[in-house]
N, C-alpha and C positions, 0 to 999 in steps of 0.2 A: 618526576622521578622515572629513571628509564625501566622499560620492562625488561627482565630476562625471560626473553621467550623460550631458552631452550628447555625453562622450566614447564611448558604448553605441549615439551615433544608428547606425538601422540600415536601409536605403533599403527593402530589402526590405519591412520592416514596416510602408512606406507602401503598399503597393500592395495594396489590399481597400477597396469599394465601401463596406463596413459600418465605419466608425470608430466606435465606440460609447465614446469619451469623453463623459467629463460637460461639457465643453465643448460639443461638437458635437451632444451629445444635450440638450443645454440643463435638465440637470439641476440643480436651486435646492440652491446650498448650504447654505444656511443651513435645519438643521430645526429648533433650539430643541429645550429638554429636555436639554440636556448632550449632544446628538449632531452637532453642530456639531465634527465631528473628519475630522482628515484625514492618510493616509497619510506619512510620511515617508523610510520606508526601509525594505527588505529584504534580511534576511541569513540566510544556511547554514549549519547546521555540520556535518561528519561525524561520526559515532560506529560505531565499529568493534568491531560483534557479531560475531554467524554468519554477516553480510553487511553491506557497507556500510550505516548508515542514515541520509539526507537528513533532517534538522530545521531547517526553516523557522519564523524570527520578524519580525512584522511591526510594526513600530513606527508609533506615531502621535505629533502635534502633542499630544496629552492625555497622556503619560506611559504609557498601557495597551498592552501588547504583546501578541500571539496569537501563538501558537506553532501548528505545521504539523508534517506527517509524509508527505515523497515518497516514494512507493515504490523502490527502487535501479530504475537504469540509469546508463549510462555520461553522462557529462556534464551532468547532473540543475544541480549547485551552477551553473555556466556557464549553462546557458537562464533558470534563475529573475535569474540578476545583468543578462540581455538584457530579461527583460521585468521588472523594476524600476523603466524610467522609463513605464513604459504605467499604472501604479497610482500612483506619487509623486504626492499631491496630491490624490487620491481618498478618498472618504469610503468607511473601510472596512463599513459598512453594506449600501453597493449590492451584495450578495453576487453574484447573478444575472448583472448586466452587467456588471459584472469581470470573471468570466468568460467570458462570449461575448466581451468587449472584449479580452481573453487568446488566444482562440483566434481572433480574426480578425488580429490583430497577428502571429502568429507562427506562422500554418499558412497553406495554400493554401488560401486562401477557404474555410476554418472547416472543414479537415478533422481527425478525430478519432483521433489516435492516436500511439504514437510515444512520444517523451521528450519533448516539448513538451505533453503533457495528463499526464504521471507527473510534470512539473514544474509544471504549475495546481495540483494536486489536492492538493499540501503549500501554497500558497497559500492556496488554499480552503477547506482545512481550519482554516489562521489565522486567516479571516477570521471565521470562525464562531463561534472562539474568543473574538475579539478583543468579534466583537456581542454576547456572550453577557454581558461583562467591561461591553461600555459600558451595554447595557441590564439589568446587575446580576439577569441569570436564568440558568439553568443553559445550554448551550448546548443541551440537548437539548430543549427547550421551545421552542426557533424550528425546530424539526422536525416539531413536531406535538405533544410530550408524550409521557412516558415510560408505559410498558406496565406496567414490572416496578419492584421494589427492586432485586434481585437479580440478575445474571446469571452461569450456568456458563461456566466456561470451561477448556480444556483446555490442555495441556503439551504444543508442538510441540516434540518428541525427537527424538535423531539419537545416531546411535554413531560417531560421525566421522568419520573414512575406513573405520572395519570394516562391511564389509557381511556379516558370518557373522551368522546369524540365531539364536544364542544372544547373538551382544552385544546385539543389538534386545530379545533377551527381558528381558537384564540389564537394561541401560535400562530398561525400562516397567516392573521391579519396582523400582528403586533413586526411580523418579521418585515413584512410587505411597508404597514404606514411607516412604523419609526425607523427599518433598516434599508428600506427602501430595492428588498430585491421583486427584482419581476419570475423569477422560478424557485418553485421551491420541492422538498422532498423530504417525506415522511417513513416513518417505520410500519410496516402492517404487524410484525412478529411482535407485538407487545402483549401482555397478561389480557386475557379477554372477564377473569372470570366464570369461565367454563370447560376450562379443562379437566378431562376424568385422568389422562395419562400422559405425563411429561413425555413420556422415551416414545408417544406415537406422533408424526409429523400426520399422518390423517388427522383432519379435521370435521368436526362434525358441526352441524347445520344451523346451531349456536355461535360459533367461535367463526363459520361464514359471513353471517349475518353482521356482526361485531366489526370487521374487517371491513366490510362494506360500508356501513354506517360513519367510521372513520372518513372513509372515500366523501362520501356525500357531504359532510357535514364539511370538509377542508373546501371541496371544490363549488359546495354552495355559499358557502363564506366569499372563496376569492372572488366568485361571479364575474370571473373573466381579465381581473385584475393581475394577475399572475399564473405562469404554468404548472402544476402540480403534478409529481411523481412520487409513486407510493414501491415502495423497497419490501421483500420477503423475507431475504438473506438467507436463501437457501432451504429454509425453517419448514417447508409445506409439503407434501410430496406434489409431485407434475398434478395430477387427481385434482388436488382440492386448493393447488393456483390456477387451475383453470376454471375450476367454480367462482372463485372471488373475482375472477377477469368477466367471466358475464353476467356476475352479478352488477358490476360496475361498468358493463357496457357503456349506459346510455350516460357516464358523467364523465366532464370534460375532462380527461385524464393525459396527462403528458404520455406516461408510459409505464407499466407495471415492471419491475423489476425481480 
């Protein structure tokens, strides 16, 4: 069913100095070469892992879709269906000024952050897809060219809600024997049991110890069998991630994040 987007007009998203349509920027549509394509519609869907995941597709006048990948936050599906009619009609090639035409449409004068740039960047991602599809090259090759064949890659692990740091060890061997990765990577931000104050990211010398334990008990499990990296997410202040870094000094740790 087609959208009426003019039901999306949004006043707000007139008001910035910098309109960076292809109208306004007098951008020639017409390139020849089969790239004579142009925007139709954008759509979301959810998929429901270990966190919501936003999947963005971008349809064109040519039949060629790109698919996209927003990072979770709240209201992600909604901001991409607001800036929908900012791209209709656009030739998805202009990667660059889509984007800045993205982010002056729907920030305060192109400011960068937020769910409004966690909803460009599964667009973006589309688009790239999409150029890759119409110019029949890998998409990694409008990047500049790939380095490698090959890349490693690791098994972000979780023991669900158990934070006892023999289920962490269990995990990183069940992942390693039956799924066969050689890196893997853990949560440190999980429930310790010792928290006096959610809203404090200081940590006290409990909820240190805790953190560390996790460390040991993953990286005494692999015993050298695979690489482990243990993740914060922001959660600690500077202070009391660099307590947990030397407390876990001396075990073999890929890299604290």
């Amino acid at each position: 069913m087609p959208v009426d987007y003019t039901q999306l007009h949004d006043p707000n998203a007139e008001y910035t100095m910098r309109d960076l349509s292809a109208g306004t920027m007098g951008v020639r549509a017409k390139r020849g070469g089969g790239r004579d394509v142009s925007i139709t519609d954008v759509q979301t869907t959810m998929v429901d892992g270990n966190f919501p995941w936003t999947l963005v597709r971008v349809y064109t006048d040519a039949g060629i879709v790109g698919t996209g990948e927003a990072y979770w936050g709240a209201g992600v599906p909604e901001v991409i269906e607001r800036m929908t009619p900012f791209v209709v009609g656009e030739n998805p090639l202009d990667i660059d000024r889509l984007y800045e035409h993205l982010i002056q449409k729907m920030s305060g004068e192109g400011s960068i952050e937020g769910t409004v740039v966690t909803a460009i960047s599964g667009i973006e991602i589309a688009l790239h897809d999409l150029a890759g599809k119409i110019l029949e090259v890998p998409a990694y090759q409008l990047l500049g060219g790939k380095y490698r064949d090959e890349i490693r890659v690791y098994c972000d692990c979780h023991a669900g809600e158990e934070a006892d740091p023999e289920a962490n060890a269990d995990e990183a061997e069940r992942v390693v024997e039956e799924l066969g990765y050689d890196a893997l990577k853990f949560d440190l931000d999980v429930p310790s049991g010792h928290e006096k104050d959610k809203a404090n990211r200081h940590l006290r010398n409990a909820e240190i110890e805790h953190k560390a334990e996790i460390v040991r008990a993953v990286t005494e499990r692999l015993d050298g069998r695979a690489d482990a990296a243990f993740d914060c997410h922001w959660s600690f202040t500077g202070g009391s991630a660099k307590r947990i870094a030397r407390e876990i000094e001396d075990c073999d740790v890929w890299w604290l994040e």
